[in-house]
C-alpha positions in Angstrom: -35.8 -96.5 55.4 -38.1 -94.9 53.4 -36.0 -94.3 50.4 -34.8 -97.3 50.3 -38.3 -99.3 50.3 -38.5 -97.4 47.1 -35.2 -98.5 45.4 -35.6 -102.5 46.1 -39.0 -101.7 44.8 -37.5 -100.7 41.4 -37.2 -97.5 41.9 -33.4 -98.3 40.9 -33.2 -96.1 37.6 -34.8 -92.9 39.6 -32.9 -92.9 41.9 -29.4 -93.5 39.8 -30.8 -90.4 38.0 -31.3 -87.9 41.0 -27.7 -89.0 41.7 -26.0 -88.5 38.4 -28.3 -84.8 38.8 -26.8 -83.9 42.4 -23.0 -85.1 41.6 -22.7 -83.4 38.7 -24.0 -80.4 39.5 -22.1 -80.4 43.5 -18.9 -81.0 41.1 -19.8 -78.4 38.6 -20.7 -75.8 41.5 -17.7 -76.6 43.5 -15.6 -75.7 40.6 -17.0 -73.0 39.1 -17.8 -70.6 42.3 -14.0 -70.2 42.5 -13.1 -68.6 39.4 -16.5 -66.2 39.7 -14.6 -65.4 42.7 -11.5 -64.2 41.1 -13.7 -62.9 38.1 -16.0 -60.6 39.9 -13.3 -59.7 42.4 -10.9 -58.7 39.2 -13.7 -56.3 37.8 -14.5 -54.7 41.0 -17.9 -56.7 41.1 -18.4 -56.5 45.1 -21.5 -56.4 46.9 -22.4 -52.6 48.1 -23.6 -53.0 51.9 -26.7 -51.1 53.4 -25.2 -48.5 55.9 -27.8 -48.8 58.0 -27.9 -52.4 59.0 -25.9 -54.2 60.8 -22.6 -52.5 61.3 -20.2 -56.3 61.4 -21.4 -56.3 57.8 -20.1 -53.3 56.7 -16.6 -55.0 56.5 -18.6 -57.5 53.7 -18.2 -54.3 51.2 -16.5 -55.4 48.1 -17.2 -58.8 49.0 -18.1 -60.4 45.3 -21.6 -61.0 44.4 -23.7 -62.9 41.7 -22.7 -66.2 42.5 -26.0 -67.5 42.0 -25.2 -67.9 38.3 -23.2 -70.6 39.7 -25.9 -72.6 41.2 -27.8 -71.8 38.0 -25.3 -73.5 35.7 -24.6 -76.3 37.9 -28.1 -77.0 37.7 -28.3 -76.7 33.7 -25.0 -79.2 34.1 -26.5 -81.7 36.1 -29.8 -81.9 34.4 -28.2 -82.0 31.1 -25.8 -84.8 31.8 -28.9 -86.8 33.4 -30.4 -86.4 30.0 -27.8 -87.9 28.3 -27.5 -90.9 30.3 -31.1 -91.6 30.4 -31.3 -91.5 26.8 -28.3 -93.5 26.2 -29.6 -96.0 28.3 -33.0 -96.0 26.8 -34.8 -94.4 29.4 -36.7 -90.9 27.7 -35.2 -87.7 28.0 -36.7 -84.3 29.6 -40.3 -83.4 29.5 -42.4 -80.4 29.8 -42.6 -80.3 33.6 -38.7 -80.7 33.8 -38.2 -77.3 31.3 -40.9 -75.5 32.6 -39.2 -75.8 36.1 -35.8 -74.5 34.6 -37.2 -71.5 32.6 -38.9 -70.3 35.7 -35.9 -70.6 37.9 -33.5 -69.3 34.9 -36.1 -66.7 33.7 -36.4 -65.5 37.3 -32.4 -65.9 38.1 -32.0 -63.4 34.7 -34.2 -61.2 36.7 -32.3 -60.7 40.2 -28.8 -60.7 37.6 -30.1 -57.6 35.7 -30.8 -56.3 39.3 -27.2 -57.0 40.7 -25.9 -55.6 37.6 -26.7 -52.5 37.8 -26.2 -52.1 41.8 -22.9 -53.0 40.5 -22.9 -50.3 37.6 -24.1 -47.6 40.1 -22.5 -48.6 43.1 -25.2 -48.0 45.3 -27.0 -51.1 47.7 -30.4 -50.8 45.5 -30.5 -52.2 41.7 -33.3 -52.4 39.9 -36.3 -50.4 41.0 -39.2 -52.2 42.9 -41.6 -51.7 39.7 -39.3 -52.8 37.3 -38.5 -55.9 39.3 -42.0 -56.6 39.8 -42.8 -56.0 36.1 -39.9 -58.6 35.4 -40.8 -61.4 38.1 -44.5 -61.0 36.7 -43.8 -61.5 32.9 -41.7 -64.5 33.7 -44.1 -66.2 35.7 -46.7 -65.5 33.7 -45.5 -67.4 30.9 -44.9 -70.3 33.2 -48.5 -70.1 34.3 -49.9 -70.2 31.4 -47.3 -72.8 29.6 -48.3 -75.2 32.6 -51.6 -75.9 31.4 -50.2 -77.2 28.2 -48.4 -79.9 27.1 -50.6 -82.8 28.0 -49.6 -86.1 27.8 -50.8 -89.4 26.8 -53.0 -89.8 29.8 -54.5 -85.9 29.6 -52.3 -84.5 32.8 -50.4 -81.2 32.6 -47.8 -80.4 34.0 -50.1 -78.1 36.6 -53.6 -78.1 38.0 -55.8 -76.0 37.8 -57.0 -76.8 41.8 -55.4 -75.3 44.9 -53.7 -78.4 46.5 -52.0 -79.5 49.9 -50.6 -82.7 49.7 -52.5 -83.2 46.2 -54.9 -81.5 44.3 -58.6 -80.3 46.0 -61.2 -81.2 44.1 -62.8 -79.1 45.8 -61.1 -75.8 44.9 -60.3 -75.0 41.5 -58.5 -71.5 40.1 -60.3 -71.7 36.8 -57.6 -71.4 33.7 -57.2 -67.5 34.5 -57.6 -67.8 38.3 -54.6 -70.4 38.1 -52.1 -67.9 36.2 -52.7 -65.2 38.2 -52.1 -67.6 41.3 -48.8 -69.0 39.5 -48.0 -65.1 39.3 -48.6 -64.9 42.9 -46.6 -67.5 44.5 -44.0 -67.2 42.0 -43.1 -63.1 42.7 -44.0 -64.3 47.0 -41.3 -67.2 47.2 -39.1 -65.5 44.6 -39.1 -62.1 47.6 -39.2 -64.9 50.1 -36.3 -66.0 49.6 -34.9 -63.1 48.4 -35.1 -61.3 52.0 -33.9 -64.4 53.7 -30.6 -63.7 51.5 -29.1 -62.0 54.9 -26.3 -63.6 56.1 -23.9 -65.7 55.1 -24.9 -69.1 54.2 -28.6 -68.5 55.3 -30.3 -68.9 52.0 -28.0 -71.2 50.4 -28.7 -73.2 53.4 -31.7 -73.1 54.2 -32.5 -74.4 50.3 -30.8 -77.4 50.6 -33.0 -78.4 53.4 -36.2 -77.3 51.2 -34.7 -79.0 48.0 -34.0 -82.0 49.8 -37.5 -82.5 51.0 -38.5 -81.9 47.4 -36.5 -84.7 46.1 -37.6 -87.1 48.6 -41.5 -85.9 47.7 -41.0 -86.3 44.2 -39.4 -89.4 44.0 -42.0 -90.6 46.2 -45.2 -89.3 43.7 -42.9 -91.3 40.8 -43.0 -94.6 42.6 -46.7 -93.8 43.8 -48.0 -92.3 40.4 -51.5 -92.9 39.4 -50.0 -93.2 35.5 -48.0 -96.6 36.5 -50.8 -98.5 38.3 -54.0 -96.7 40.1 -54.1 -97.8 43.3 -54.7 -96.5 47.0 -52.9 -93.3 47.9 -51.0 -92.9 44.3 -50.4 -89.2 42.8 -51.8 -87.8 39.4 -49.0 -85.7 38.4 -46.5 -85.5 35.1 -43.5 -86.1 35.3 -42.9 -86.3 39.1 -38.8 -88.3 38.2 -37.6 -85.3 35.9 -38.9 -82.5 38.3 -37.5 -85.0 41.0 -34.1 -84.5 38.8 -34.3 -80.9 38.4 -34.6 -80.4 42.5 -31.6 -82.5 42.8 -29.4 -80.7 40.5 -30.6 -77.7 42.2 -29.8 -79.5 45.3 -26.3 -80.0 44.2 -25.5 -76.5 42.8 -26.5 -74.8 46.5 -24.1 -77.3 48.1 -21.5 -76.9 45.9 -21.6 -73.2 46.4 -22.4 -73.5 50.4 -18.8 -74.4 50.3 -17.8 -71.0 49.7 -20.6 -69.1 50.4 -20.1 -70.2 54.0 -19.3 -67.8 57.0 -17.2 -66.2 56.7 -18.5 -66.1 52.6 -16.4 -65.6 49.9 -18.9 -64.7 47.3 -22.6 -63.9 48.3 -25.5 -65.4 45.9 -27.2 -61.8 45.4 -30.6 -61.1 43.6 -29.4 -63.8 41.1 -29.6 -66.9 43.3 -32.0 -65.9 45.4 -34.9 -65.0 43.6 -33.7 -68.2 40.8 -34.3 -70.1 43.7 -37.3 -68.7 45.0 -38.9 -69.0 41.7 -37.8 -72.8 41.8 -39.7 -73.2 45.4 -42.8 -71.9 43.5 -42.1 -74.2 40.5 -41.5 -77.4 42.6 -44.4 -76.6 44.8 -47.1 -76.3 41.4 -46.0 -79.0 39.8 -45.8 -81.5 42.3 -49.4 -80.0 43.6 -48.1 -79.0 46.9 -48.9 -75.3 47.4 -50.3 -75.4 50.7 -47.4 -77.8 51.9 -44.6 -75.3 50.7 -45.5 -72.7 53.1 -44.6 -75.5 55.9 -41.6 -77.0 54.1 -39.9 -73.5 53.5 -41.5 -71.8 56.6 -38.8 -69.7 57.2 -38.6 -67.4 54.2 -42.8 -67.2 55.6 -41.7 -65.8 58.4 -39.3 -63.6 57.1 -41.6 -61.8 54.5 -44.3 -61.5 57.4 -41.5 -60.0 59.6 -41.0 -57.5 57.0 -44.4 -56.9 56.4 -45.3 -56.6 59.9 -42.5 -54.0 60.3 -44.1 -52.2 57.7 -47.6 -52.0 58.7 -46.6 -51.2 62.7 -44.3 -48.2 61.4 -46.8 -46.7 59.1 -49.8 -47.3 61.7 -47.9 -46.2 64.9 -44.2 -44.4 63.5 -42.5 -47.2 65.5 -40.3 -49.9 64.9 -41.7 -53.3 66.1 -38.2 -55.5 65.0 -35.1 -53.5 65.7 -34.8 -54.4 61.8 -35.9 -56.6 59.2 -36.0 -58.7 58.0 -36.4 -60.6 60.9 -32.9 -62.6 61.1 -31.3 -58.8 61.4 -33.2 -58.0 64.7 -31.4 -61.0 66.5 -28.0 -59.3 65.4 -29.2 -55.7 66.1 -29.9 -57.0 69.8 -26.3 -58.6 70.0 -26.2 -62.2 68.8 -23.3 -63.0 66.4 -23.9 -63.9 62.8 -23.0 -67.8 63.2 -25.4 -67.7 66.6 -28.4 -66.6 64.0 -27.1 -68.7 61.4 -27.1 -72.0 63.2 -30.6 -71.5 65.4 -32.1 -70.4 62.1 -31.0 -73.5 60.0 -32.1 -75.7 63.2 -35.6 -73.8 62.4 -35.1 -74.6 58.5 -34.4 -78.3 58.9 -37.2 -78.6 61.3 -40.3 -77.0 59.5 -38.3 -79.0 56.1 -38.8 -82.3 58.2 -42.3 -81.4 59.4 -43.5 -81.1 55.6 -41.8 -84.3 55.0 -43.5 -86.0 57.8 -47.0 -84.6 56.8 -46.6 -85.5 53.1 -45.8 -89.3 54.4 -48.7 -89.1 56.9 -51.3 -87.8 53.6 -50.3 -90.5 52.3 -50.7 -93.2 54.8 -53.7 -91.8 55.7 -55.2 -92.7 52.4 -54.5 -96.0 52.4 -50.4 -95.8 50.9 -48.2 -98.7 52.2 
């Protein structure tokens, strides 16, 4: 109901844009997973399993991996052929906010590639080592936190703020230029291992990130028909470019479900390092730019949960030489202690779509707390 206040409203062209963005990049994934399929699987490019976890998965060896470049070029598809409508129908054409969002999730997706790469090369379940992927994740976000105080447009707004934000910016709170970058760094490498660790079973991640992209394009699209750049008034947003980042999440949105399809129990191809920490770096992304930090860690509580799970293993074992999870991550303990996979799968997507639905509900409250009608 919601939505479609904001379409009679004139919120027509948006929305016609986040649609072109989500078909063309559901089409583009749908098609495209299958012949990485028979690519990866023709050069031997299968997924090396961890012999200590779970032993159902260690029939998953061989089972091809890297299909996040599949969600990646979806995503480049659907954005670019929004482009090209909008400026065909006199409408602009991609902004700051919109390539910053794609560099980081492209820069960060080259990352987790070189990673599955050379797993791949070696054959072994470990790719890159944990310094050299933290060197990578760092350099790429650091461009993107300092690029994201640039670019301002005609009304003086970058495409990021400078102040720790919820539902909008606190005044209240600011980073300071190099107190922001060195944030961006932060939350970019936490979501981007986030995620990364909640890359566990089949469909989890994949699934789990339509849930958090959805939200995203629903809070986006909101900010754009509540902007403080169209007309100031109670409740509105001061953000850039809230429709093109709005476009990027739904081409996003449409590459996961595209490759959901066959990335769903039992999988055919697995995401790897690739998707996964591309799309962690695009939680990071969507949640500085629309000035939502705080919310994000509601919204996609459940890759919070797995890295404290992990972390909490970590700290217990070194403090007391015992194992509080039977493993971690944390979705491995529940199929350690007997569950099936599509048991954990399910209750763990109910948990997604609920903490997904929470953020939405608070971002709508903010608002109508503040006076928004």
């Amino acid at each position: 109901m919601i939505l479609a206040g904001l379409v009679t409203d004139g919120g027509e062209g948006g929305m016609k844009s986040i649609l072109i963005a989500a078909t063309v990049s559901l089409a583009v994934s749908l098609l495209v997973t299958p012949y990485l399929i028979k690519f990866f699987s023709r050069h031997g490019f299968g997924q090396e399993i961890r012999n200590d976890g779970p032993q159902t998965h260690l029939k998953k060896r061989g089972t091809p991996t890297m299909g996040g470049i599949a969600i990646i070029i979806a995503m480049w598809a659907g954005y670019g052929v929004t482009v090209i409508v909008q400026r065909s129908t006199g409408q602009g054409g991609p902004t700051a906010s919109g390539w910053l969002l794609l560099y980081l999730t492209t820069g960060l997706g080259l990352v987790g590639f070189l990673d599955d790469f050379i797993k791949l090369r070696r054959e072994r379940s470990l790719g890159l080592t944990k310094r050299g992927k933290l060197i990578g994740q760092i350099g790429v976000s650091l461009v993107f936190g300092v690029l994201a105080l640039m670019f301002r447009n005609a009304d003086g707004i970058t495409p990021a703020s400078t102040h720790l934000s919820y539902t909008r910016g606190l005044t209240w709170l600011s980073f300071g230029l190099v107190g922001f970058v060195l944030f961006a760094v932060l939350i970019s490498v936490a979501w981007s291992n986030g995620v990364n660790l909640s890359d566990g079973l089949d469909g989890l991640a994949a699934g789990f990130s339509v849930m958090v992209l959805g939200t995203y394009v629903f809070i986006c699209f909101f900010q754009f028909r509540n902007t403080c750049n169209a007309a100031a008034a109670l409740g509105c947003y001061q953000v850039r470019d809230p429709l093109d980042v709005a476009v990027v999440a739904a081409a996003a949105l449409g590459g996961c479900i595209g490759f959901l399809w066959w990335n769903a129990h039992p999988a055919r191809i697995f995401m790897g390092d690739c998707g996964s920490l591309a799309l962690g770096g695009l939680f990071a992304g969507l949640s500085i730019l629309t000035s939502t930090e705080l919310l994000m860690v509601v919204v996609a509580a459940l890759a919070v949960v797995q890295s404290v799970s992990v972390m909490m293993q970590v700290a217990v074992y070194k403090r007391r030489k015992v194992r509080l999870f039977k493993m971690a991550p944390f979705h491995h303990h529940f199929e350690v202690i007997g569950w099936t996979e599509t048991t954990v799968l399910v209750r763990f997507w109910l948990l997604a779509a609920i903490s997904a639905a929470l953020g939405a509900g608070l971002f709508y409250g903010e608002w109508l707390a503040r006076g928004g009608s």
